[in-house]
Structures are given as C-alpha cells and as structure tokens.
C-alpha positions in Angstrom: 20.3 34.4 5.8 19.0 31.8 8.2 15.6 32.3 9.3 14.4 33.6 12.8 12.5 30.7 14.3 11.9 32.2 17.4 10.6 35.6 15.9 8.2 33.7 14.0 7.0 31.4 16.9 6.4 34.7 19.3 4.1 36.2 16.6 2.0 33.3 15.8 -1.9 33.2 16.7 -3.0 30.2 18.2 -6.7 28.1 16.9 -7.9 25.8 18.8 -11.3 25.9 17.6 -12.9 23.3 15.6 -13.7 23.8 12.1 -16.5 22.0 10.6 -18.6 23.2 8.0 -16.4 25.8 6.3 -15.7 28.1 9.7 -14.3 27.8 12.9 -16.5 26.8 16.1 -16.2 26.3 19.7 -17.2 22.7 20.8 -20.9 22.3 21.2 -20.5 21.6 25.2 -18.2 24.5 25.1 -15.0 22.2 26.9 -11.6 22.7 26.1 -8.6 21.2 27.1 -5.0 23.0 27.7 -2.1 22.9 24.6 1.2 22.3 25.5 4.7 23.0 24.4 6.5 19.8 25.0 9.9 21.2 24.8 9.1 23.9 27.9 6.4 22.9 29.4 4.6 25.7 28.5 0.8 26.3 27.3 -0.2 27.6 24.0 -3.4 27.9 24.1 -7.0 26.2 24.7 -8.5 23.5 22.4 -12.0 22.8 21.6 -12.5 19.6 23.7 -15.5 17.6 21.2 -17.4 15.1 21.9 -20.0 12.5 20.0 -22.3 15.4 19.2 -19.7 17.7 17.6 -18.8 14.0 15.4 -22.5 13.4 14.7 -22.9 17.3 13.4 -19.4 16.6 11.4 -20.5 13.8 10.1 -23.9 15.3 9.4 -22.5 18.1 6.9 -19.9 15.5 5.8 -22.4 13.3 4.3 -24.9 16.4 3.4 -21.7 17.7 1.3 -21.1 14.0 -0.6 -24.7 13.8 -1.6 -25.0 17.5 -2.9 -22.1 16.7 -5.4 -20.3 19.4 -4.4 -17.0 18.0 -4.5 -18.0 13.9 -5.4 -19.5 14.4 -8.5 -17.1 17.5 -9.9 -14.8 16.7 -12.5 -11.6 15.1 -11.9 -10.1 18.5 -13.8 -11.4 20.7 -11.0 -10.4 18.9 -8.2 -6.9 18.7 -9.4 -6.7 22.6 -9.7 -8.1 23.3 -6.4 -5.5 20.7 -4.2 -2.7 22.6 -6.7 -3.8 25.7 -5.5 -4.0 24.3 -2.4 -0.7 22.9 -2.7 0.4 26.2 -3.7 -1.3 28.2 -0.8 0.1 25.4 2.0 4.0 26.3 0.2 3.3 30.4 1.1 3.3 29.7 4.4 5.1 26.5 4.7 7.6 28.1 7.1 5.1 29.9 10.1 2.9 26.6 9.6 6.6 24.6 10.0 7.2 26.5 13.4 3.8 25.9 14.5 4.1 22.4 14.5 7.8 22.7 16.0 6.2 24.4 18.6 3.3 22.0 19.3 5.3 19.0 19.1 8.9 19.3 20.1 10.3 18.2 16.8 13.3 19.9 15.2 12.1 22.9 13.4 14.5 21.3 10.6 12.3 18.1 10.5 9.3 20.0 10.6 10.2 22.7 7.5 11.1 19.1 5.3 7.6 17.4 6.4 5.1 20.8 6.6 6.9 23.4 4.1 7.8 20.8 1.5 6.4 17.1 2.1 2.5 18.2 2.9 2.1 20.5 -0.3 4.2 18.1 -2.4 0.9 15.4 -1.3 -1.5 17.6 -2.3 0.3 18.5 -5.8 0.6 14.5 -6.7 -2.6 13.1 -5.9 -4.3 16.4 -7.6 -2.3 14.9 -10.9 -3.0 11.7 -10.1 -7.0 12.1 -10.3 -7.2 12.7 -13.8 -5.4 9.9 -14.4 -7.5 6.8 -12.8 -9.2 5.1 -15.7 -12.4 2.1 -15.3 -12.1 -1.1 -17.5 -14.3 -2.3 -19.8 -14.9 -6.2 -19.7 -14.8 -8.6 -22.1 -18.0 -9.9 -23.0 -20.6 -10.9 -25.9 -21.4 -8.3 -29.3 -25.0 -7.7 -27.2 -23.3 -7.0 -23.5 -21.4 -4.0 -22.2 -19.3 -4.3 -18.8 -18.2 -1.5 -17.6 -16.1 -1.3 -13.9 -15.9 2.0 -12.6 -14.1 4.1 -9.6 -16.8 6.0 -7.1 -15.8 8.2 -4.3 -16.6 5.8 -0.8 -17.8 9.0 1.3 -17.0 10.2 4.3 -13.8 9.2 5.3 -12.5 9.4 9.2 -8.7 10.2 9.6 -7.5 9.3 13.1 -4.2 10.9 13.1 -1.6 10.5 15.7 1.0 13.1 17.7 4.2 12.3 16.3 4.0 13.2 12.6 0.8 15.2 13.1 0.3 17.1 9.9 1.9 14.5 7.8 -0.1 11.7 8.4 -3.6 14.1 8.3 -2.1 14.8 4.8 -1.5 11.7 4.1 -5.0 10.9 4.6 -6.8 14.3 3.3 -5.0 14.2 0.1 -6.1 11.0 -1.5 -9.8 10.8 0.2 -10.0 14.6 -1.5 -8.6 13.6 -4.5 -10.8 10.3 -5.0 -13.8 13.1 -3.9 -14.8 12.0 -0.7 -15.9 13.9 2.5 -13.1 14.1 5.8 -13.5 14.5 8.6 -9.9 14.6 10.7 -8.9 13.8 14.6 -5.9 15.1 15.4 -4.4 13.7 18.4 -4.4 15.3 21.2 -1.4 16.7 21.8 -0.7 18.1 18.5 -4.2 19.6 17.2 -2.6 22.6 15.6 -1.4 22.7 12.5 -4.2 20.1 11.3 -6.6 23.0 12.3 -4.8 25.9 10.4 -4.9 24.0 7.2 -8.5 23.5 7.4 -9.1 27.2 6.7 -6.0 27.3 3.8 -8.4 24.5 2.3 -11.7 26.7 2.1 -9.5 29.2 1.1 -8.0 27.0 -1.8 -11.6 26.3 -2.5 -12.3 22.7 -1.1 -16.2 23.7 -0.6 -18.0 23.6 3.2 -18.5 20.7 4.9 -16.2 18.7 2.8 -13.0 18.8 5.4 -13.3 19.1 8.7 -11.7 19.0 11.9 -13.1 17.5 15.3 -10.5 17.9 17.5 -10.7 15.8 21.0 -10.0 12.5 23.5 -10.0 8.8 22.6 -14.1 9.3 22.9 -13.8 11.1 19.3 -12.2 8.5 17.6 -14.8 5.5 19.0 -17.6 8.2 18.1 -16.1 8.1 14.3 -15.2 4.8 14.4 -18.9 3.7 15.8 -20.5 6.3 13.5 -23.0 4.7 11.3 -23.0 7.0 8.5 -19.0 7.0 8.0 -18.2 4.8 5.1 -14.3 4.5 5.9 -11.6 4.8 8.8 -8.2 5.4 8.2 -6.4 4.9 11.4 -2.2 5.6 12.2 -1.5 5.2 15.8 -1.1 2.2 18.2 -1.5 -1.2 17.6 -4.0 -1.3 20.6 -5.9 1.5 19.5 -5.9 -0.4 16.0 -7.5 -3.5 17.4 -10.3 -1.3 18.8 -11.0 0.3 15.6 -12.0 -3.3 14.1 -14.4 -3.9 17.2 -15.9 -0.4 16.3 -16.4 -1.4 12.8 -18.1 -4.6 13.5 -20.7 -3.1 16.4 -22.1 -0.5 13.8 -22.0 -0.4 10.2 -18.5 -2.8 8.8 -17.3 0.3 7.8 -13.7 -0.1 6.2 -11.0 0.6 8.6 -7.7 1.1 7.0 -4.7 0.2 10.1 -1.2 1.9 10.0 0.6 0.6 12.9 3.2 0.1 15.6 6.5 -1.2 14.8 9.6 -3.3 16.0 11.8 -2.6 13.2 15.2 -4.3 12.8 18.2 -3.0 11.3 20.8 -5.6 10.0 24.2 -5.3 9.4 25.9 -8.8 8.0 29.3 -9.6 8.1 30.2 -8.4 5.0 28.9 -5.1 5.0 31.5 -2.0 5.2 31.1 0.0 8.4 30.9 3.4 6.5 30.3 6.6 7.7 27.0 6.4 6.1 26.0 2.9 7.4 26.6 4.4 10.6 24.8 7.2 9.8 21.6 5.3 8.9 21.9 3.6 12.2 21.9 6.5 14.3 18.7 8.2 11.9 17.3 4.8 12.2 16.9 5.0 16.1 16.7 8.7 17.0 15.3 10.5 13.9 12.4 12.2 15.7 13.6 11.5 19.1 12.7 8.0 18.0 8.8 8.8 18.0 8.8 7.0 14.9 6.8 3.7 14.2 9.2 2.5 11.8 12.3 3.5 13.5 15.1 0.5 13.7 15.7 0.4 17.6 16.8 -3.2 17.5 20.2 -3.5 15.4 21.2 -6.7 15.1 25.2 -7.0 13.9 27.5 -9.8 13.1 30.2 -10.5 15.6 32.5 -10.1 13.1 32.1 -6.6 12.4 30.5 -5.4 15.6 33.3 -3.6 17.3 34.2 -1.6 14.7 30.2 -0.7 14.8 29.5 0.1 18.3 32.8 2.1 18.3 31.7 4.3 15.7 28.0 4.4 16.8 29.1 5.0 20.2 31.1 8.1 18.9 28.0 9.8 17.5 25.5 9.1 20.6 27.8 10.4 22.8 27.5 14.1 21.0 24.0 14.2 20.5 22.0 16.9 21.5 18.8 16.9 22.8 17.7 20.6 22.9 15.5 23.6 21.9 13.5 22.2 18.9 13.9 25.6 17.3 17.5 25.7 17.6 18.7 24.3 14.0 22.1 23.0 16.0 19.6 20.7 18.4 20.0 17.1 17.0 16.8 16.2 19.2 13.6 17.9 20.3 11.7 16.9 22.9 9.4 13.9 24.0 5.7 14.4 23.5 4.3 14.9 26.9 5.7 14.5 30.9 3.8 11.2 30.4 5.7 10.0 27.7 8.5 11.1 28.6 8.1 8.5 31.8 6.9 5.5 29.5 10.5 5.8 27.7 12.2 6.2 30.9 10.3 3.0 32.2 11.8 0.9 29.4 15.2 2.2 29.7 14.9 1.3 33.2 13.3 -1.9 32.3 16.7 -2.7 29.9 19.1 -2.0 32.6 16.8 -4.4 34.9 17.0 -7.1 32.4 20.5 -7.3 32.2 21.2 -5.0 29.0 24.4 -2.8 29.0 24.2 0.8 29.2 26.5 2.2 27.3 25.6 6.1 27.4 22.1 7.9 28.3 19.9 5.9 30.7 16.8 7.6 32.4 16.5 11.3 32.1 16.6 13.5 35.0 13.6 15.0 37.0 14.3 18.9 37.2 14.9 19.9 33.4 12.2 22.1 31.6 10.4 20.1 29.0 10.2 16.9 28.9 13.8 15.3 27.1 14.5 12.1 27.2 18.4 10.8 27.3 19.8 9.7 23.7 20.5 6.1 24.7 22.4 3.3 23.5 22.4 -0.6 24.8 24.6 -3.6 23.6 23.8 -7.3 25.0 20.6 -7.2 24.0 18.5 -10.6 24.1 15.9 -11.3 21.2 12.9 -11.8 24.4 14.7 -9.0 26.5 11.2 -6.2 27.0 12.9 -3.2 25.1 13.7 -6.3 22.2 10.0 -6.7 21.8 8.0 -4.4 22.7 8.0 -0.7 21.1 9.5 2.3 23.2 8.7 5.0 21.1 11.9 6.9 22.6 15.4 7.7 21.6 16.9 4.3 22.6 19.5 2.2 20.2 20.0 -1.6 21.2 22.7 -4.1 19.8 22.3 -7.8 19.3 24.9 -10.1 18.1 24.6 -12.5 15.3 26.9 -14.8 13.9 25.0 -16.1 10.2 22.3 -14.5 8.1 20.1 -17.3 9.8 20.3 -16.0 13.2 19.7 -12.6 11.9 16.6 -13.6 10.0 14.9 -15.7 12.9 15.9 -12.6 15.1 14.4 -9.7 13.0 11.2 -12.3 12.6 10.9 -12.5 16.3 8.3 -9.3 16.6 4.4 -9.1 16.7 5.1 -6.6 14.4 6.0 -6.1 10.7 6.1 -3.0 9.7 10.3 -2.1 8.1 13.4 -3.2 8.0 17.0 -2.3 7.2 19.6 -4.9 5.8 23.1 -4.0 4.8 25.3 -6.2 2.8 27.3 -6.1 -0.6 26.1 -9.1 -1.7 23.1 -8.3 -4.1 21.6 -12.2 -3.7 22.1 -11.7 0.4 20.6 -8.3 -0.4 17.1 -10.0 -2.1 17.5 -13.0 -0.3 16.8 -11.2 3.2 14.3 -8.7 1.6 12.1 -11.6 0.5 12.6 -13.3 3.5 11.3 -10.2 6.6 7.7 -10.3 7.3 7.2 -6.6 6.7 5.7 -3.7 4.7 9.1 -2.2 3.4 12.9 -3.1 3.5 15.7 -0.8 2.5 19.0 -2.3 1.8 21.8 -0.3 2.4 19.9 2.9 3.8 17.2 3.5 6.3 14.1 5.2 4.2 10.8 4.5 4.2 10.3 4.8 0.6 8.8 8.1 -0.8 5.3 9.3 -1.7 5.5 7.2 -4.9 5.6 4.0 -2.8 3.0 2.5 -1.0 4.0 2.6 2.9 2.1 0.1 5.6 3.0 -3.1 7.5 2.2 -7.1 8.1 0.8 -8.7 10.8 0.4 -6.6 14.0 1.7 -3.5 12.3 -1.2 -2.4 9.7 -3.9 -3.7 7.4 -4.3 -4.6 3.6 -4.9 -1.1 3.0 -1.6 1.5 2.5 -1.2 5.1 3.1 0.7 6.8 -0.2 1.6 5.4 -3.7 -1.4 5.2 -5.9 -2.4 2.2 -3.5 -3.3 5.1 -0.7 -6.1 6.0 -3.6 -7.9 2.6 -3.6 -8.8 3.0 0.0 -11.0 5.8 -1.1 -12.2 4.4 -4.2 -15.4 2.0 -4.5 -15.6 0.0 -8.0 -18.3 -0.6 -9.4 -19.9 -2.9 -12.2 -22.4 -2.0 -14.8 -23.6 -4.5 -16.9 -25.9 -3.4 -19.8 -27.5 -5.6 -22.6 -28.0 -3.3 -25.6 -29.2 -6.6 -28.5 
C-alpha cells in the first residue's frame, strides 16, 4: 500500500532553531528568516537567522568537545556502534524525514525516500565499519629506531552544504569527520535548513555527545565566519565554483585551514557513432539532464552525438521530453519537482532565453510562464548547439538538454574538454579500447561508460580543475580529509 505523502507532510512539526551544544537554540540576535516551499510558494516556518557570534559559540563548544576527548580520543569500537545506531535511528524515520526534505526543497518525494530513507543511514552504517579498520604503518628503520605513522582526528571540521542535495551532502560530510572523531559544525544552505536540523537531535539521541555536531544555520556571512574562523582546522565546501574560490581567500587571511572544494560542473555526455540508440542509452540521457530538475552539479546538459546516429537520438529523446511532468513533488507520478526559489527559477529562464538568443534551436520547453504556483521551470531540450554558445559553457543548474554534433571521437574529445570545469562525464560506445581510450582522455573526476552514475559511496566522488580540490567526498578517500598523520620517531638503543 503506497504511502500517504501528503498525510505525512500536514502532520510534520517544523525546527528552525539552531542546535549547538546538544539542544536547540534561537539565534543569539534573535533573527530569523522565512522557509519556503518551492513547489507552492508557501512558508513553512521561521529559521534561526545566525551570525559570526552564533559560529564563534559553535565553534567554541566544538573545539571544547575535541579537547575533552569526548568523542576524539574514544575507541574506534564505540564510535562505530553509536553512527550504527545512528544509522539505525535515521532508517525509523527515514520516510517523515524523506517528506520533510520533499517539502523544503521541491524534489520528488521518490528522490528524496532513495537519498534520506536509504542513502544518509547507509553513510553512517559504512564509515562506522570503516573506522575500525584504518591501520598506521610502521617504518622501516635501524634495530635501535622505531617509526611509527599514525591517523589523528584534525578537529573541528566546517561543512558548508548546499540546497540541492541538502541532507546528502551534510551526510556526506558528518559521516566521515564523525567517524575519523572530529568536531562538526554544519551550514545548511539557506533554502533547505531542515532536515540537516532534525538529524542533529537523532544524533544526541544516537549518542554523538554535546557539542560534537552542530548546526548554525544562516546567510553567506556564516560560511566566511567558518571559513575565516581561526580555531576551525578544516572546511569542507560543496556549492558554487565562485563560492569555492572565496573559501581559499578565507583560508589564507586567517589560519590556512584545509578547505576541501566540491564543485560546479559542465558535464558532457557522449554518444559515438557506434553506440546503439537503446532505450536505456536514451534513458541515461534524459536522467543525465533532468534528474533533480537538473539541480545537479554533475548533470550531462551538453550531449554531444555523432551525426551518424543523431536522428535516431533526438527522435527518441524528443519523445520522452515532450511527456515529462513537472508537478507536485509529493505526487509519485511527477517526473519533476520544482526549482529552488522564484530566483532561480529566473536564472534558468535567463539561460534558456540566452540559448534561443544565441541561435540554439528550441525544440520543446523554453521559458516558463509567470502565473503558475511554485516556481517550475519548463523541461527543455535544444539541438544546434555551438561548443562557445553561453548555455555550452556556463552551468544552468535547470532542466535544460542541449545537442551538439560531432563527426569523430576527436571532435568529441576537444568538445567535452572545452569547459572550465571537470567534474563527470558520460561516453557510450561498444568498443572497450574507444571506451578506455576516452575515459583516460576527459579531464574529470569520474566517467561512466555506457550509463550516467556517479559512482557509489564506495568510490571517491570530486572533480579537476575548476570543479573541486585534491580532497574527495566518499570512498575511504572522504576519510583522509579528516585524518592528520603523524610521525613518531623513538630511539630505544
């Protein structure tokens, strides 16, 4: 029996509240700001607006928690059976937390159940077993010298999370920096706060101790106040390449803290001349550019197809846009939620704008209208596209699928290269030396041949150049972020 989304959305209670130090607490000014529900237009509820005092008490029992030992100096055997438990708390109500962020962020409730029901407590579970399984070295040395290199916890760890994957990516930072014992402190964005301030309590609850998570919910003037912050040791940062590039200047005006960069993306999907036009390839393509409305940094928005089997593509991917449905986020039949905000929601309507300007053909979609409720943005798809057109280079963030013609794995190569960015790719092709031969070639974080997939929690995930930093979120590489070694050399003759 299929659940009751709506049922479960009109009896949830809304927290807005900060939670730092093991409770829930207004902000010390006592602003707020107004929560909205994208996909009506509606308010939720009120949010604790913080500011650089509410970060500089956070990071105050942060730091007070890392030096008590409370949680950095436990064994790695307790640890792991509190982020199970927590795990195991974080499945219980995996389908009310799943309509709460359906509900703050216009995403498909379906989305939402796969990434907060099963995804977030799935983190939890594998860096918990992880923990007990990170072993030092001992070096090579002398009968009268003893080197040993060991793991310590960095400290307290800033997670500036963006709105589009909200709880995800908070997990994806809380779980290893708990695991590896540090101190967080999260930032939700500002659009989506929500469901990163539930957990919090689920965590004390699970029995992370006080002051070891916390949440400082806020503006852009949180983030520099984390990222300025003296006494944080470490920044792990998803959002906009921009916002990125500050995060560096922050580090190098205050203490060089390490900022770990997850970035914005131009992603290409390929299709060469000998691939089969399946269902499934066409599948991917349409997931590729409108999974999440296209709110997705990774998402494949520029496809780039040999002329030899482009018709029989853009047929068939022409077929499925053109029955899309952009709709109630809580409705399972919606292919599409909403946009993010009534600001958004104009930024992706610039850019389509922008491709019709330029000389791109519209093909379905285009700009959305002006009197709907919530803010939906048209399932859009372009062929003609030029590799220095704006919406070839630059990233909309919106549901919008553009088609470039190629005639030689060459062309296609120098085209998907053509990109500050370098964060994914797709490539599809039967030939398994094609197949390698174009992975090894894209300047990015991750390629998948024959399917659109980011990899799963097992594999690292994180971009080149303009898209991310030598640091990677998931994958036992998400770990080392966290993780200082160390060297201890003792002479015992």
């Amino acid at each position: 029996m299929a659940s009751d989304y709506k049922s479960i959305a009109s009896k949830i209670k809304f927290e807005g509240r900060a939670f730092i130090d093991g409770k829930y607490v207004d902000a010390i000014d006592g602003e707020k700001f107004e929560n909205i529900n994208p996909a009506t237009g509606e308010t939720l509820c009120s949010v604790a607006k913080c500011n650089h005092k509410d970060v500089d008490l956070a990071v105050k029992v942060s730091r007070k928690a890392f030096n008590s030992g409370v949680w950095s100096r436990t064994s790695p055997e307790l640890r792991k059976d509190v982020l199970l438990k927590f795990a195991e708390l974080l499945r219980k109500i995996g389908e009310e937390n799943s309509v709460l962020e359906c509900v703050d962020t216009g995403k498909l409730i379906g989305d939402c159940i796969n990434e907060v029901a099963n995804d977030a407590p799935m983190h939890f579970q594998w860096y918990g077993e992880l923990i007990d399984k990170v072993f030092g070295k001992v070096g090579p040395t002398e009968p009268s010298l003893t080197s040993l290199i060991v793991k310590e916890p960095i400290g307290v760890v800033a997670g500036v999370v963006p709105w589009n994957f909200p709880l995800m990516m908070a997990v994806w930072k809380m779980a290893p920096a708990l695991a590896a014992g540090c101190s967080v402190i999260i930032k939700p964005a500002e659009d989506t706060p929500l469901t990163a301030i539930r957990v919090a309590q689920i965590a004390k609850e699970a029995g992370i101790p006080d002051g070891v998570l916390n949440i400082v919910p806020g503006f852009g003037d949180v983030g520099e106040a984390l990222g300025r912050h003296n006494d944080v040791d470490a920044v792990s940062f998803t959002g906009s390449t921009e916002v990125g590039g500050l995060f560096m200047k922050y580090s190098g005006e205050s203490n060089l803290k390490t900022i770990g960069l997850e970035m914005g993306g131009k992603s290409p999907f390929i299709v060469l001349e000998d691939a089969k036009i399946t269902d499934d390839l066409i599948d991917n393509a349409i997931n590729s550019a409108f999974w999440n409305g296209g709110q997705n940094c990774s998402a494949n928005m520029r496809q780039i197809i040999h002329s030899k089997v482009k018709d029989e593509f853009l047929d068939k991917v022409s077929k499925k846009v053109k029955v899309l449905k952009a709709g109630d986020p809580l409705d399972p039949e919606s292919n599409m939620g909403s946009m993010i905000s009534k600001k958004h929601l104009a930024t992706v309507d610039g850019y389509i704008q922008k491709g019709i300007d330029e000389g791109a053909k519209l093909l379905f979609g285009g700009v959305s209208s002006g009197d709907q409720k919530g803010f939906f943005a048209k399932p859009t798809l372009f062929d003609d596209l030029k590799e220095n057109m704006t919406i070839a280079q630059e990233e909309i963030f919106g549901p919008v699928l553009g088609v470039l013609t190629i005639n030689s794995d060459e062309e296609a190569l120098k085209i998907a290269s053509n990109s500050k960015y370098g964060l994914h790719a797709s490539v599809f092709t039967q030939d398994i030396d094609r197949a390698f031969h174009m992975a090894k070639s894209l300047p990015c974080g991750t390629v998948s041949v024959n399917t659109f997939s980011e990899g799963d929690i097992k594999t690292p995930f994180g971009g080149y150049r303009q898209s991310g930093s030598l640091s990677r979120d998931q994958g036992t590489e998400a770990l080392d972020q966290y993780l200082q070694t160390k060297t201890i050399w003792i002479s015992h003759s």
